[in-house]
MARVOVEX-108799 format. One record per residue: x negated, z, y negated of N, C-alpha, C in turn; residue number from 1; chain. Coordinates in steps of 0.05 Angstrom, whole numbers, plus 5000, padded with zeros to 4 digits. Atoms other than C-alpha are relative to their C-alpha. Layout:
N
    n.x    n.z    n.y   ca.x   ca.z   ca.y    c.x    c.z    c.y     i   ch
      X      Z      Y      X      Z      Y      X      Z      Y   NUM    A
...
***
This chain:
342
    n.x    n.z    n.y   ca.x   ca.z   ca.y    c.x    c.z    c.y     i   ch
   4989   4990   4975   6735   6553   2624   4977   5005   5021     1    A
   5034   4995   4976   6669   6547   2664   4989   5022   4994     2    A
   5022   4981   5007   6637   6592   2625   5021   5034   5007     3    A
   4990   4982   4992   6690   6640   2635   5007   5003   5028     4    A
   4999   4996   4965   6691   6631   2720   4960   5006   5001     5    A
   5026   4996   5008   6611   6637   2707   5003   5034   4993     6    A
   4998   4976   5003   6622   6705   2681   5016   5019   5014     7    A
   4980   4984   4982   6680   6734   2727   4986   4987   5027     8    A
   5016   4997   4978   6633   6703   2785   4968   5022   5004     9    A
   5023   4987   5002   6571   6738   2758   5006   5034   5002    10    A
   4993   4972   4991   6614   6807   2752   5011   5008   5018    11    A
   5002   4997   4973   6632   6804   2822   4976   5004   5019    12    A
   5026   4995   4985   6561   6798   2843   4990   5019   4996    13    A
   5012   4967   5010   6548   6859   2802   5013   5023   5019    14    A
   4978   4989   4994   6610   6893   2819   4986   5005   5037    15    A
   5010   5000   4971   6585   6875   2896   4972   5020   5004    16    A
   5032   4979   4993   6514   6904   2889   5001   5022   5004    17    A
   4991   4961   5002   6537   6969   2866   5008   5004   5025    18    A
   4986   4991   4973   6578   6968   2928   4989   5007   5014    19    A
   5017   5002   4973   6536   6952   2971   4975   5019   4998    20    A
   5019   4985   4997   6484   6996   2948   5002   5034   4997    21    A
   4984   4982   5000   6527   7047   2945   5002   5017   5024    22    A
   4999   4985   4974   6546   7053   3019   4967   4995   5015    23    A
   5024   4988   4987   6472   7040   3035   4984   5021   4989    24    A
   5008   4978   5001   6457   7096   3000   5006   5025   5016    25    A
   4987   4979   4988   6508   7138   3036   4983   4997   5034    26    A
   5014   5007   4972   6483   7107   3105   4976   5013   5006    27    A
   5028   4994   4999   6412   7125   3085   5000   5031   5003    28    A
   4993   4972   5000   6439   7200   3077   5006   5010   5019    29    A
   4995   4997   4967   6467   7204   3144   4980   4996   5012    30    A
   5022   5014   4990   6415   7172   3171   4973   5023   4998    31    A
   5031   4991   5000   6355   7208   3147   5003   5038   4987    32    A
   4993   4968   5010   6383   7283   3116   5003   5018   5024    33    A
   5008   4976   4984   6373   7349   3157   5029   5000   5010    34    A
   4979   4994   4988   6438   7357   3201   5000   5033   4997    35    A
   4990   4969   5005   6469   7431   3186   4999   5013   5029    36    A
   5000   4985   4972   6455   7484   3244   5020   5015   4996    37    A
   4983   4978   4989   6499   7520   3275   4993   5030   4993    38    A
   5006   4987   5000   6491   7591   3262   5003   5017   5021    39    A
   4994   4988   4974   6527   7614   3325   4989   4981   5017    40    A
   5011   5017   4974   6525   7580   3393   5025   4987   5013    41    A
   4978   5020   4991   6569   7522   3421   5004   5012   5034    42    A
   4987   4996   4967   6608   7541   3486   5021   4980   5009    43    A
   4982   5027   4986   6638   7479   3523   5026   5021   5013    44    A
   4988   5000   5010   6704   7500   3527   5021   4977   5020    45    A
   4991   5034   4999   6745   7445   3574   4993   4969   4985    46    A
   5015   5030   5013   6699   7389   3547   5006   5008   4966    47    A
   5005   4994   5026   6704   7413   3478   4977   5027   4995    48    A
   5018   4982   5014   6647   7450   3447   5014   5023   4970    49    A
   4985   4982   5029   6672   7513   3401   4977   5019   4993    50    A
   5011   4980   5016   6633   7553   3357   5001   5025   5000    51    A
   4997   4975   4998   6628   7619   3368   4981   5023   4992    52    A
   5011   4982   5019   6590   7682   3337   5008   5033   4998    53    A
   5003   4965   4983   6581   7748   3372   4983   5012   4988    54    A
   5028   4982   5003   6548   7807   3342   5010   5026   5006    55    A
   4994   4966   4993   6542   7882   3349   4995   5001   5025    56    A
   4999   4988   4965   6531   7925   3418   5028   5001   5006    57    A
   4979   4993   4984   6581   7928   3468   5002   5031   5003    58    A
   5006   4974   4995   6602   8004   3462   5033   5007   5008    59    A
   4977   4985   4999   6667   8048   3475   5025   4989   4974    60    A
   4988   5024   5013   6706   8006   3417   5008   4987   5005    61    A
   4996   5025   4997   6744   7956   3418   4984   4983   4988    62    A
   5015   5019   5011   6717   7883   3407   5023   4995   4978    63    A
   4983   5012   5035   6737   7858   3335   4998   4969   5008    64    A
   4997   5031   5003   6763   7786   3343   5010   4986   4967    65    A
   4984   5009   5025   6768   7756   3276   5007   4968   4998    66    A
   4993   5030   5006   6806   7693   3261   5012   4991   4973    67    A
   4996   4996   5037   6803   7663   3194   5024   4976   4989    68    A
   4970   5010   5001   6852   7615   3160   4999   4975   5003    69    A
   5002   5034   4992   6874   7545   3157   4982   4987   4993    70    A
   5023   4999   5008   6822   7522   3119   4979   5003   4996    71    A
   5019   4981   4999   6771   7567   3127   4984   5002   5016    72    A
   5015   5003   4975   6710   7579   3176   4982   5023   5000    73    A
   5020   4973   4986   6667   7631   3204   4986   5016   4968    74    A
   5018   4980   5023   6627   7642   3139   5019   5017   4977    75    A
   4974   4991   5017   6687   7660   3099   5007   5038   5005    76    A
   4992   4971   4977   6694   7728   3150   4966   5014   4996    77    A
   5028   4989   4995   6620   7733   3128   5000   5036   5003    78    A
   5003   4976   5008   6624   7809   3093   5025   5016   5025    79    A
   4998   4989   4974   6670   7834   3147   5000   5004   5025    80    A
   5016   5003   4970   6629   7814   3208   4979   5017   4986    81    A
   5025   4986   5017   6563   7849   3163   5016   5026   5010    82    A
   4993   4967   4999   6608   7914   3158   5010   5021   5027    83    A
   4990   4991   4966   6639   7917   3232   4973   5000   5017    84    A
   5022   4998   4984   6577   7897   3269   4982   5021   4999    85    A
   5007   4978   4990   6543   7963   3265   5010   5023   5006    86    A
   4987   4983   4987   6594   8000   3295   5011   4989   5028    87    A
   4981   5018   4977   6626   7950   3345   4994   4973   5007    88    A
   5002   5034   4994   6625   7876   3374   5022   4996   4977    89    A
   4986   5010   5026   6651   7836   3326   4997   4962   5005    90    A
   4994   5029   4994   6672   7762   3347   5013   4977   4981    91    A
   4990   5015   5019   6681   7704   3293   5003   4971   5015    92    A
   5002   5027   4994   6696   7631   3321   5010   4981   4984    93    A
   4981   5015   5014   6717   7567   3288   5020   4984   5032    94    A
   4978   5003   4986   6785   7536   3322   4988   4964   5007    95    A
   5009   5035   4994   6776   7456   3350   5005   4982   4975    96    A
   5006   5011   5019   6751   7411   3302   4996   5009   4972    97    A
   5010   4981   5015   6738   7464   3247   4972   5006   5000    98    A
   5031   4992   4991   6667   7473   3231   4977   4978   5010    99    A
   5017   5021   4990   6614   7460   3274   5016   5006   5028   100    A
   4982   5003   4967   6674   7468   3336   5003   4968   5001   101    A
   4993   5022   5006   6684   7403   3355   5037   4990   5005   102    A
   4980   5004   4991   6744   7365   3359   5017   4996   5027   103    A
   4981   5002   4978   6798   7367   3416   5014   4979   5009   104    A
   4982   5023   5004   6825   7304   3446   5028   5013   5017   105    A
   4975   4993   4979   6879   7349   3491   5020   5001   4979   106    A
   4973   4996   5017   6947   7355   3456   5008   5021   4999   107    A
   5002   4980   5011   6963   7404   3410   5016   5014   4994   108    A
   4973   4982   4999   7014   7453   3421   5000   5028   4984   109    A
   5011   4969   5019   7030   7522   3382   4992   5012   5016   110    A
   5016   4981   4984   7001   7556   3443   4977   4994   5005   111    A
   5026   5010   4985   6944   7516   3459   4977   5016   4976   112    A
   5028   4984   5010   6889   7548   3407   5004   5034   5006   113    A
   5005   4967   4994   6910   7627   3431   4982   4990   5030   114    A
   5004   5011   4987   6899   7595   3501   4965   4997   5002   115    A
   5020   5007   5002   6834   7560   3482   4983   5024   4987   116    A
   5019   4975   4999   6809   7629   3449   5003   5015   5017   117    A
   5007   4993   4980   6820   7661   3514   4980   4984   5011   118    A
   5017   5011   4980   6784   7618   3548   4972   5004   4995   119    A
   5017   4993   5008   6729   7614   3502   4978   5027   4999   120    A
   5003   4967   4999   6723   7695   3506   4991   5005   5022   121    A
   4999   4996   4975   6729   7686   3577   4961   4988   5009   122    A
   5035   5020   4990   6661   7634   3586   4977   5020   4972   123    A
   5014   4982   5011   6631   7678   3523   4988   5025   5014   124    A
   5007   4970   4993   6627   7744   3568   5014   5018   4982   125    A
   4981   4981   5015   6676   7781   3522   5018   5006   5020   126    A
   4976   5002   4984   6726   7820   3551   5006   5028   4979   127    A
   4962   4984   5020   6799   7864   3525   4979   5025   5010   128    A
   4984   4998   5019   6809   7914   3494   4984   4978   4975   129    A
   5003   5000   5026   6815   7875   3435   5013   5010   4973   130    A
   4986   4991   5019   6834   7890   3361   4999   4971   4983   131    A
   4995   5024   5016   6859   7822   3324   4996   5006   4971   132    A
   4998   5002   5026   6842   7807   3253   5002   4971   4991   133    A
   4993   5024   5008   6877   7749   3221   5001   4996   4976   134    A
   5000   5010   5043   6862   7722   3140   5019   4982   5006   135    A
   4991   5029   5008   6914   7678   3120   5013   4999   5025   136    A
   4993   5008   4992   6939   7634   3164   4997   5013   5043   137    A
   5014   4990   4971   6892   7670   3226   5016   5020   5005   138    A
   4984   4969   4992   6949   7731   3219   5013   4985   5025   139    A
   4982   5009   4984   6994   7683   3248   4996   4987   5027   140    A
   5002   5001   4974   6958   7659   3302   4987   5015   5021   141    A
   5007   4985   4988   6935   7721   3319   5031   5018   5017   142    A
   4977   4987   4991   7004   7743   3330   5011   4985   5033   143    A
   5002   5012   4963   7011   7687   3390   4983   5004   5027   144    A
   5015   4993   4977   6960   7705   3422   5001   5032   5011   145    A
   4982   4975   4997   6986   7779   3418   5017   4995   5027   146    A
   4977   4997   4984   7047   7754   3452   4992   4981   5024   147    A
   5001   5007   4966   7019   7711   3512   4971   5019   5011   148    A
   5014   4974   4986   6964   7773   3525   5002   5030   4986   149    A
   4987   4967   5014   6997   7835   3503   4983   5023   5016   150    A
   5017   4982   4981   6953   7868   3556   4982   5014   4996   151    A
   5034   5003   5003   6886   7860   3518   5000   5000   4979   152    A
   5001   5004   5026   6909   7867   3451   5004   5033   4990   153    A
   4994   4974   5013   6899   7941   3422   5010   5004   4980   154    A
   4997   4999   5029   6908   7935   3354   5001   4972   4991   155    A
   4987   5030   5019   6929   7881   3297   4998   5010   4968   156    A
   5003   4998   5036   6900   7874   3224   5004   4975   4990   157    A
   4985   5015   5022   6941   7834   3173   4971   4992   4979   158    A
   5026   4991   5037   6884   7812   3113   5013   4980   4992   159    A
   4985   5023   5021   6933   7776   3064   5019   4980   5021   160    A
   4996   5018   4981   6971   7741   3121   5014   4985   5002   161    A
   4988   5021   5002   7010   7682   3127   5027   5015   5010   162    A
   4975   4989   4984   7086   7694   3152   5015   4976   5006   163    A
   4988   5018   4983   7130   7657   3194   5019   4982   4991   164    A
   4975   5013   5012   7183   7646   3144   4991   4993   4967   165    A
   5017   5006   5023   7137   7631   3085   5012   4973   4987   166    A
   4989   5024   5009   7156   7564   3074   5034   4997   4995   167    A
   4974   4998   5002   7232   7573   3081   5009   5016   4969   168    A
   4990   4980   5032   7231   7631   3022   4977   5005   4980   169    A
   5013   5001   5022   7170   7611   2977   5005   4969   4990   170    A
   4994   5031   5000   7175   7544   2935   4974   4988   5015   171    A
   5017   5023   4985   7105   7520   2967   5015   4992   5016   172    A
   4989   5018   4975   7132   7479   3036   4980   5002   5018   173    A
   5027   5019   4988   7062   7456   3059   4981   5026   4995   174    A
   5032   4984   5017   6991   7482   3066   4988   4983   4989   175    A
   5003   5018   5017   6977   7417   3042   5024   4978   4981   176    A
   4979   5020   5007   7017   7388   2987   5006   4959   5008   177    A
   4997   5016   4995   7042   7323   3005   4984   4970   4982   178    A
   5012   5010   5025   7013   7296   2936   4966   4995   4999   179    A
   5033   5005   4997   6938   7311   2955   4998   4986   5030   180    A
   5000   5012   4981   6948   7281   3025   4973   4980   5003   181    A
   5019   5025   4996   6912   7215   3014   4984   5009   4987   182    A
   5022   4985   5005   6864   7250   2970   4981   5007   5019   183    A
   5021   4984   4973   6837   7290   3039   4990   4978   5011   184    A
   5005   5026   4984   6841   7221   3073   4979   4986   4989   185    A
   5016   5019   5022   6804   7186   3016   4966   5015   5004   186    A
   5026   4985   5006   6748   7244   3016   4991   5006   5029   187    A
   5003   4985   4977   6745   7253   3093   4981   4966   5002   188    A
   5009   5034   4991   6725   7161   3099   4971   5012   4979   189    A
   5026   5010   5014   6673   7176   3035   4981   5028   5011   190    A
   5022   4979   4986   6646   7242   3074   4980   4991   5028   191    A
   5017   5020   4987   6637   7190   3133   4977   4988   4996   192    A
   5015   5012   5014   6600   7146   3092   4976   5010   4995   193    A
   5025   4978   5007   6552   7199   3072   5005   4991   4963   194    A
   5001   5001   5034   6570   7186   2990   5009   5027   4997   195    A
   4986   4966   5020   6605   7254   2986   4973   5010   5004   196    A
   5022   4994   4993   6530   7273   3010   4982   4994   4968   197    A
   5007   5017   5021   6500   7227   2957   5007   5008   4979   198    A
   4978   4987   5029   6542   7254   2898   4990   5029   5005   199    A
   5011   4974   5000   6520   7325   2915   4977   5003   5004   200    A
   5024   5000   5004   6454   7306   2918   4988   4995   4974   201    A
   5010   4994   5029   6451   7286   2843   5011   5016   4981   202    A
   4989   4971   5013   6500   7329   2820   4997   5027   5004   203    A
   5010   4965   4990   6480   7386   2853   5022   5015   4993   204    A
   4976   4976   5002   6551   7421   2848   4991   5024   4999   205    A
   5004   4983   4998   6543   7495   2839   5023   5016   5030   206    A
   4975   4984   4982   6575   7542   2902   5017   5017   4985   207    A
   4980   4977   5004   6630   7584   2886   4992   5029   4985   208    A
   5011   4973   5008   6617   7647   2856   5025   5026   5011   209    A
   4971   4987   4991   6669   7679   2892   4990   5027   5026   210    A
   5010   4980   4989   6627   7742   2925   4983   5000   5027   211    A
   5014   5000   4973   6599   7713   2994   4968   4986   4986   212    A
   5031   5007   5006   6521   7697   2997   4995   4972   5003   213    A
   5009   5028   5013   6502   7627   2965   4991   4992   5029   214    A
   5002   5005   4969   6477   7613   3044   5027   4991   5008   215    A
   4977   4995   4983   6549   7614   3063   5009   4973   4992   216    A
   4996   5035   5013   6569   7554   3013   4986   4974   4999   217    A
   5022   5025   5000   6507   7510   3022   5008   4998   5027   218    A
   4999   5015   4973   6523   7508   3095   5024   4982   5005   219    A
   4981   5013   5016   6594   7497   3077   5001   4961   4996   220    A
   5013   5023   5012   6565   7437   3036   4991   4977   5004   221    A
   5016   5026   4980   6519   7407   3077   5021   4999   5029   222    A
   4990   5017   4984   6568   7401   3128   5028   4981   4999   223    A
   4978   5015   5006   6631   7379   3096   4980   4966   4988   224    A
   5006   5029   5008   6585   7322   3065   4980   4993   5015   225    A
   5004   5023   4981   6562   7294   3129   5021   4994   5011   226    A
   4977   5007   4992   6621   7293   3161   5031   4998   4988   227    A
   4972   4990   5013   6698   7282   3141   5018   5020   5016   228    A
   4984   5001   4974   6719   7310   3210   5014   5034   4987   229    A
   4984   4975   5006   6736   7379   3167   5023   4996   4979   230    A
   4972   5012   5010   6790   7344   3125   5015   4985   5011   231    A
   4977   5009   4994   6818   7313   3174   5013   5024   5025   232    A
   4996   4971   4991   6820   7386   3212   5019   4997   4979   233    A
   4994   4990   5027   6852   7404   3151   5035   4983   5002   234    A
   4978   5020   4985   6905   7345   3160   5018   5003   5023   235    A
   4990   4995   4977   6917   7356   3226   5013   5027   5009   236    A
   4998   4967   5008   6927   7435   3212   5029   4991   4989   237    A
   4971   4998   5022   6982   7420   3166   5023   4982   5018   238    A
   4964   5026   4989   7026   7370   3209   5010   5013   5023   239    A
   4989   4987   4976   7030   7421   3268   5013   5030   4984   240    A
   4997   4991   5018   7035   7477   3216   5037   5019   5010   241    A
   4979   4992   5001   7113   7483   3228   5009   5014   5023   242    A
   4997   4994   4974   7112   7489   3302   4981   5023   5005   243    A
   5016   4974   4998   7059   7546   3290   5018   5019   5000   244    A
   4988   4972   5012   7099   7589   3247   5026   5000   5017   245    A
   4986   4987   4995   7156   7577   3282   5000   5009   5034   246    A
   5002   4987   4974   7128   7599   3358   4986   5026   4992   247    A
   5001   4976   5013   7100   7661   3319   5017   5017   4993   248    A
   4971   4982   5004   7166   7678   3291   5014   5010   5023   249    A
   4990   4983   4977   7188   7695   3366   4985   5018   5010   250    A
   5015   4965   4986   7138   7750   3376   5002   5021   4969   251    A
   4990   4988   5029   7179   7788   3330   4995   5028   5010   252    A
   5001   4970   4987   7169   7863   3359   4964   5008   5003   253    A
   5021   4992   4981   7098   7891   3367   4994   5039   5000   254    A
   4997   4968   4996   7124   7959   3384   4994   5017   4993   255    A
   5016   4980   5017   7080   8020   3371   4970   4992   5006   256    A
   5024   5013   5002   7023   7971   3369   4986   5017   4978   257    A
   5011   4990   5036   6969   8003   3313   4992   4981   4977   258    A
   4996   5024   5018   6974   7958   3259   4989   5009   4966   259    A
   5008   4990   5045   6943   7952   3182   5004   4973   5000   260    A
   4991   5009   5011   6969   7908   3139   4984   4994   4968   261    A
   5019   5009   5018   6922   7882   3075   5018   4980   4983   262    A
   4987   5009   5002   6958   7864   3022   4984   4989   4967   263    A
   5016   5005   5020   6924   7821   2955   5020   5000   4976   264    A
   4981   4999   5023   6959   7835   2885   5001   4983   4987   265    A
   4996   5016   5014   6945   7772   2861   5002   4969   5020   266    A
   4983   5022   4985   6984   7709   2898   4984   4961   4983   267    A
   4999   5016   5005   6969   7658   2848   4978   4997   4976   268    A
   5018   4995   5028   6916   7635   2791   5021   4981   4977   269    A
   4977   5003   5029   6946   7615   2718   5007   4970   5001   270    A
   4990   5020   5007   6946   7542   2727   5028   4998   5022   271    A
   4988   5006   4988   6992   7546   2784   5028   5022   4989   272    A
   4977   4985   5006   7039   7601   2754   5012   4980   4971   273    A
   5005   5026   5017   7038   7547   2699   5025   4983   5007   274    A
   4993   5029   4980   7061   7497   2748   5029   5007   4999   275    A
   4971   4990   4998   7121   7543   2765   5015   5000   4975   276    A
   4984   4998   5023   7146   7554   2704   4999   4981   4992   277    A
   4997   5027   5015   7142   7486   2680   5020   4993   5019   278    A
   4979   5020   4984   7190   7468   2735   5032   5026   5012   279    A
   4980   4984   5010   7235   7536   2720   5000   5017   5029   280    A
   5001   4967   4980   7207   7584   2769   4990   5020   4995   281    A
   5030   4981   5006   7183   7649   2765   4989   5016   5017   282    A
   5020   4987   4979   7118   7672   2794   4999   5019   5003   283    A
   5002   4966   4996   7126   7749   2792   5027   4997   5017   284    A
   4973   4997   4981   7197   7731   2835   4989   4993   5028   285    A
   5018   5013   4977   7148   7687   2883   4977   5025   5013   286    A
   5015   4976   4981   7103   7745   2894   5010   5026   5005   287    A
   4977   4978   4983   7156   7800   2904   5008   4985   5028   288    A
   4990   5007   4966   7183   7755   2962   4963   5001   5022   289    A
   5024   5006   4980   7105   7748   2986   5000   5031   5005   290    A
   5002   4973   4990   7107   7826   2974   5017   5018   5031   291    A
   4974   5001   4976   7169   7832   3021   4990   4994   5021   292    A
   5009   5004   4977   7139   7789   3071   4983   5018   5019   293    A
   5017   4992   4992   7076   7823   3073   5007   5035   5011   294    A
   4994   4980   4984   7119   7889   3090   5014   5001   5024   295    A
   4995   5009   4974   7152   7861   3141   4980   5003   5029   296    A
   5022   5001   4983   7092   7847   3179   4991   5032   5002   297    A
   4999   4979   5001   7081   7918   3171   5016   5026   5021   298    A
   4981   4983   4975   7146   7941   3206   5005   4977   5021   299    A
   4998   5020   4964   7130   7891   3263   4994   5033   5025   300    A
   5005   4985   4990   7106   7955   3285   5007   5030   4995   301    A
   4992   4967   5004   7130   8036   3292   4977   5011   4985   302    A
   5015   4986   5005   7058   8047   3282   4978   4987   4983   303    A
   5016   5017   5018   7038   7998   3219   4996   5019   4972   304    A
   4999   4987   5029   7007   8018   3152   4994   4977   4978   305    A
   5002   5030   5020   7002   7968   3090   4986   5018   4980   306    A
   5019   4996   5024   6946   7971   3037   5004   4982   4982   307    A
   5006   5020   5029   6946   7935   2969   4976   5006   4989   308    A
   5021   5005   5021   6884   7909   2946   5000   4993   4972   309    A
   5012   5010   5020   6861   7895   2879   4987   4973   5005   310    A
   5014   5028   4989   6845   7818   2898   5017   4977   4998   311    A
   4987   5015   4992   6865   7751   2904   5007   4988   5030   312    A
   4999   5012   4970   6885   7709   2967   4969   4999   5022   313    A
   5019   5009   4982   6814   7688   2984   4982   5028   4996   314    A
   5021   4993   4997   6770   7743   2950   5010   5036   5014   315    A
   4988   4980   4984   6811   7800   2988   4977   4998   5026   316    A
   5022   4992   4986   6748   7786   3038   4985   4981   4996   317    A
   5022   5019   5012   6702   7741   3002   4976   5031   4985   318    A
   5012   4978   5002   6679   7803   2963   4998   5030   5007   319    A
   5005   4970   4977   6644   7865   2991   5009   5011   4993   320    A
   4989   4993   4998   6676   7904   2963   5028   5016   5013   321    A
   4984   5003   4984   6737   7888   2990   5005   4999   5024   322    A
   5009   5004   4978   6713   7874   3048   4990   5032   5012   323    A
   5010   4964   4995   6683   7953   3053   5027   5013   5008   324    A
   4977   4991   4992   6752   7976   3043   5021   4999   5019   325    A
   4988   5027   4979   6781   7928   3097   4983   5017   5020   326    A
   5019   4985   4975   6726   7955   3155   5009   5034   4991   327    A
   5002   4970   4996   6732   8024   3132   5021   5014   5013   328    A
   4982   4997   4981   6801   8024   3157   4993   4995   5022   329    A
   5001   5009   4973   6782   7985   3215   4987   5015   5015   330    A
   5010   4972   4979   6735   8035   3241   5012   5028   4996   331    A
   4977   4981   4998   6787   8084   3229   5010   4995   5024   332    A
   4985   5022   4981   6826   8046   3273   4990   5008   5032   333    A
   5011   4999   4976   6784   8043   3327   4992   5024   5014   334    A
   5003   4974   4980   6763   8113   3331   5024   5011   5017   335    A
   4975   4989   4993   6832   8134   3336   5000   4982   5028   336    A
   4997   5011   4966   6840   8083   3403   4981   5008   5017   337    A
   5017   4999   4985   6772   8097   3431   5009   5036   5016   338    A
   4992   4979   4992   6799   8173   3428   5021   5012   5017   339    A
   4980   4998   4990   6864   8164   3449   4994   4993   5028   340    A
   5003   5007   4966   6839   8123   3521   4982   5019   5005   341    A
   5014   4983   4981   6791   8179   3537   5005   5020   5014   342    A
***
């Protein structure tokens, strides 16, 4: 019996070391590793610092405001900030606590981030006309900010865009399933730590191959693994989520606004059409209703047009391509307004 409390005390001491040298590894990572730069420039903001990332001349054009999705951040919009900026301003920011924005302790209403990108625009030196472009989730909050400055909003581009009633008539629910929850939580304490740091320092993960410039994902990289503070963004995204879509769903009209609409032909990859049919759905029914939606959004306006890409959700502006065809409208777009106010 001794000899066996002798051995279950000696693999505790082991068990401990590891531990312990575990988080002083992570500590040492925080501690002593290059902090990720900003690529834009922090603008305080009512005591919050936001991220922001202006390029192009100010000319006869509208300014391009792009806002990207729930998940997502400035570098994501890389290839169509590249293709707009030598024709026009072209404005990318990340939203509070996204990024290198920082977090917001004010309380968070579905109006408060249109709000807080006025403001931001406002202390930036930007000013209306603008032309909204929303990926994803950014359609939908481009659409609020539409409707509390309808004044300063010229135009409205859809790229794959979230809809109001998405959750009601697709089986997802969530932008985060309920199932990976503590997962984010779990990976946001060991991004604290600096181990998610640590672990990508001997593994050396590969970035994505998903069309943006290897720059875009190392920054990515190095900043999700110093901090957790973008999974619990991510968290915090999803629990207001409902109260988004549904103060969006009342700016149902945007008249003979000029409108494009970007629409990706592919909704889902195979493990998740998989998923569905293992639980007796089917995924070509799930992306007819996404097709539907995405025409909807379309006749929000007298004066909308809808494109179908060749793409999925994300690489609909991940690759240039896509991204080419996306701007080429847009400066369509714009001539037609610049011509029309003269």
């Amino acid at each position: 019996m001794k000899i066996i409390l002798k051995i279950i005390k000696w693999i505790g001491k082991f068990i401990g070391s590891i531990l312990l040298l575990v988080i002083v590894s992570g500590l040492g990572y925080r501690l002593f590793s290059s902090k990720p730069v900003p690529p834009g420039k922090l603008v305080d903001v009512n005591g919050t610092e936001l991220h922001i990332r202006a390029e192009g001349k100010k000319n006869n054009f509208p300014t391009v405001i792009l806002e990207a999705g729930a998940n997502s951040h400035t570098d994501m919009l890389h290839w169509i900030a590249e293709g707009l900026k030598k024709n026009m301003r072209v404005v990318r920011y990340d939203r509070e606590g996204k990024w290198f924005s920082e977090s917001s302790k004010d309380s968070i209403t579905s109006e408060f981030y249109a709000y807080q990108l006025h403001e931001l625009l406002e202390k930036s030196g930007e000013k209306p006309p603008y032309i909204l472009v929303g990926h994803s989730m950014g359609g939908v909050y481009t659409r609020i900010f539409r409707d509390l400055y309808p004044n300063e909003v010229i135009g409205m581009v859809f790229l794959d865009s979230s809809h109001p009633e998405q959750w009601k008539r697709l089986e997802q629910k969530e932008l985060i399933p309920n199932s990976q929850i503590n997962f984010f939580k779990i990976i946001a304490v060991l991004s604290d730590l600096g181990l998610r740091g640590v672990y990508n320092k001997i593994v050396s993960p590969k970035p994505k191959n998903d069309g943006l410039p290897q720059e875009c994902h190392i920054r990515n990289f190095n900043l999700a693994s110093s901090s957790g503070k973008v999974y619990r963004r991510n968290l915090k995204e999803n629990s207001i989520n409902d109260d988004i879509f549904l103060r969006a769903g009342r700016s149902s009209s945007l008249d003979s606004l000029p409108v494009l609409v970007f629409t990706a032909t592919e909704q889902y990859e195979e493990r998740q059409k998989e998923r569905y049919r293992n639980s007796g759905i089917d995924p070509d029914e799930q992306v007819q209703l996404w097709f539907d939606m995405q025409k909807e959004l379309k006749e929000l306006s007298t004066n909308g047009q809808q494109f179908v890409i060749d793409a999925s959700h994300g690489s609909i502006i991940t690759k240039k391509e896509n991204a080419e065809k996306i701007n080429r409208e847009i400066i369509i777009m714009a001539k037609k307004i610049e011509k029309r106010n003269k």
